[in-house]
C-alpha positions in Angstrom: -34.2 4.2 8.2 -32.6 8.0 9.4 -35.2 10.2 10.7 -35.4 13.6 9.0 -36.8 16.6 9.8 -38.5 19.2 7.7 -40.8 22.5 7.7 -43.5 21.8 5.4 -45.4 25.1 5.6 -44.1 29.1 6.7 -40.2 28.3 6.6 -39.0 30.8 3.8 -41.3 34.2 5.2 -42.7 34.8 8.9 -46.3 33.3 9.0 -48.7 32.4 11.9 -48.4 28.8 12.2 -45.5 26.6 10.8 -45.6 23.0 10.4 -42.5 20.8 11.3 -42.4 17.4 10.3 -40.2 14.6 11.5 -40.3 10.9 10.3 -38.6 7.9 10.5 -37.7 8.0 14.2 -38.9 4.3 16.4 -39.9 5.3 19.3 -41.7 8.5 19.9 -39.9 9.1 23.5 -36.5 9.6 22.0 -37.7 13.3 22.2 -39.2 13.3 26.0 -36.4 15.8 26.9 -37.6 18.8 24.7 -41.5 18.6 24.7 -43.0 19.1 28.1 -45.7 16.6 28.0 -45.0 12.7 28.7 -44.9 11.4 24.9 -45.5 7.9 26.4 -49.0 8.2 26.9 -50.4 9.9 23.8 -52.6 8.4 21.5 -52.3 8.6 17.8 -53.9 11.1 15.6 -54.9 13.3 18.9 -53.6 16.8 19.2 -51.9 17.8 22.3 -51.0 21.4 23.6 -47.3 21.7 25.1 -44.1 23.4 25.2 -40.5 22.7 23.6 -38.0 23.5 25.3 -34.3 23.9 24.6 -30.8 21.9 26.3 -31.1 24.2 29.2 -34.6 23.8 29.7 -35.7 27.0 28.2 -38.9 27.5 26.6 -38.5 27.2 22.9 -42.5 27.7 21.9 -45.9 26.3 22.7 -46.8 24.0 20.5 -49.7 21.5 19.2 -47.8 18.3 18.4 -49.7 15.4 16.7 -48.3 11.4 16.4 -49.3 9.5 13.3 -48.5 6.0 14.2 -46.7 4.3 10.9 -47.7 2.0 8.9 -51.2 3.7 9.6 -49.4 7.5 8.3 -49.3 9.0 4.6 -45.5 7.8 4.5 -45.4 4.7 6.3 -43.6 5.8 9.2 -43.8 7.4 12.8 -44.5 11.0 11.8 -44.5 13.8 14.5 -46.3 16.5 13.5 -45.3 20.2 15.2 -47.5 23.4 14.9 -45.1 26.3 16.1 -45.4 29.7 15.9 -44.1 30.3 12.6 -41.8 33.7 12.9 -38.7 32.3 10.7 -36.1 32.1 13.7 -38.4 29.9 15.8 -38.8 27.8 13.1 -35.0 27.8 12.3 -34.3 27.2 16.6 -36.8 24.0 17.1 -35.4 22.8 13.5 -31.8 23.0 15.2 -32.4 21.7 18.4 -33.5 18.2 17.0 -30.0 18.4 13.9 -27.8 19.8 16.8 -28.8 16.9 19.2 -28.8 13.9 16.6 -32.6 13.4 16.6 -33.3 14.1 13.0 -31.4 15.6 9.8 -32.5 17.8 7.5 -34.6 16.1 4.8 -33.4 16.7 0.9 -36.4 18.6 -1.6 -39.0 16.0 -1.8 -38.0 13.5 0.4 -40.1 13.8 2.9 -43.2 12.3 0.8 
């Protein structure tokens, strides 16, 4: 199983809130040094406020990231759900940060779902 990555809302035009998918992954912590909170110790299907940060530490965007625990998810799978501000390039940065650092690819047209 790969883990992909995908914007399922506000990728092709600037829009208030984009959301960024990524599924597949097995353990939820393999992305502990971007998001600010400790992903060890959220619960599934609860929404929690942080930040994403870049490699250097930078701040990336606030964000509202939700966990749906597979099998219990519309897929099957771990699914991290990211609500970012949804100007194209910060969509385009946070998308890049997970390809550049091997956390996700790029899912295909429709295979997300």
């Amino acid at each position: 199983m790969e883990t992909i990555i995908s914007c399922s809302s506000g990728s092709d035009k600037n829009v208030a809130i984009s959301l960024i998918r990524v599924s597949g992954f097995k353990n939820i912590t393999n992305f502990d040094k971007y998001i600010k909170i400790d992903l060890s110790r959220i619960e599934p299907r609860k929404s929690y406020f942080s930040s994403i940060k870049n490699n250097e530490g930078e701040l990336l965007d606030e964000i509202v990231l939700t966990f749906f625990k597979g099998p219990l998810s519309y897929n099957g799978e771990n699914i991290l759900e990211l609500s970012v501000h949804g100007n194209k390039l910060n969509v385009k940065n946070i998308i890049d940060l997970f390809i550049d650092n091997n956390l996700a690819r790029l899912a295909e047209n429709g295979e997300f779902t």
